[in-house]
N, C-alpha and C positions, 0 to 999 in steps of 0.2 A: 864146310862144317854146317854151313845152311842147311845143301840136301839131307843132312843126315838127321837133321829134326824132323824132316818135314812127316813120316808118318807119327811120329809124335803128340805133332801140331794137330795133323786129320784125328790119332785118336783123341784129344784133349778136346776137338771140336765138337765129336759125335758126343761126348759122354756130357756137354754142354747143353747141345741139343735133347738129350734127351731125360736129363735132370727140368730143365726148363718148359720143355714144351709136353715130352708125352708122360713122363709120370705123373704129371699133375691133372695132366687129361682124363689117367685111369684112373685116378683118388677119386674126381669127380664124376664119371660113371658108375663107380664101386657105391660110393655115397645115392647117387640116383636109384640105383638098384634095389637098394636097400628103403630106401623110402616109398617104394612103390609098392616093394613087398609087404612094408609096414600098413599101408591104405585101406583101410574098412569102413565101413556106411558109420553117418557120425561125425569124422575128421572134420573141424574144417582144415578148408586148405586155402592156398592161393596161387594163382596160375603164374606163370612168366610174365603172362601181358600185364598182370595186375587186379585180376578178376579173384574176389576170394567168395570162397561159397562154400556148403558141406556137401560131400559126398552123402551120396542116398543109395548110389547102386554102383557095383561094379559089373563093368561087361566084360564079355571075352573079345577079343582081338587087340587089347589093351586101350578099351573106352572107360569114362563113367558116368555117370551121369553127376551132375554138380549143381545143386539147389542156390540158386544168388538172390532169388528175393521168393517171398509166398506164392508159391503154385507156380513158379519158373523155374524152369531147370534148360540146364544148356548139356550138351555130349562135347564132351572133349577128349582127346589121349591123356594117357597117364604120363606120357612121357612131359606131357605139359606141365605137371606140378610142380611148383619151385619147390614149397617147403609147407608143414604143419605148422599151424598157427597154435599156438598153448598157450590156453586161457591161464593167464599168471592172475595170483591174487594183487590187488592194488596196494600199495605202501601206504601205511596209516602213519600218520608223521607222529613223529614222537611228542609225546607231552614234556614241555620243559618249564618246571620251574620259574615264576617270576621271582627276575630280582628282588632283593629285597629292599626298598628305597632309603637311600644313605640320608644318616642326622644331617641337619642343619648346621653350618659352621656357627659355633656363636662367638 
């Protein structure tokens, strides 16, 4: 009865493997793709290693150039970019209300 699982078990293993490992591989090249195509002079961004800068140019052979401090710029691949960075606005805390301080037992 064993052998007669056993291609079961091989297909239950592949469909394992590739839930786990390669779809998830292509969401995130699908995802890369799309943010590279999204990239124009402006962005900032931030690299893999951890370098954030704006883009100023793009090159062809999939370079760009990447501004990280005044009159520096560094070339890097695009496939370097982790993510855009968006300037969110800061959270203004809310005004509350002061107590209003309790009578005096008398």
């Amino acid at each position: 009865m064993g052998a007669a699982l056993l291609p079961v078990y091989i297909l239950i293993f592949f469909g394992l493997i590739y839930f786990i490992g390669i779809r998830p591989q292509q969401k995130r090249r699908r995802e890369l793709e799309a943010l590279t195509s999204r990239l124009s002079p402006g962005d900032e961004v931030v690299t893999v290693g951890g370098i954030y800068g704006t883009v100023t140019e793009l090159e062809d052979g999939g370079t760009l150039l990447l501004e990280v401090a005044e009159d520096t710029e560094i070339r890097v691949a695009t496939s370097s970019i982790a993510r855009i960075v968006r300037d969110q606005p800061k959270a203004v805390p809310a005004e509350t209300p002061e107590p209003e301080p309790k009578p005096a037992p008398e």
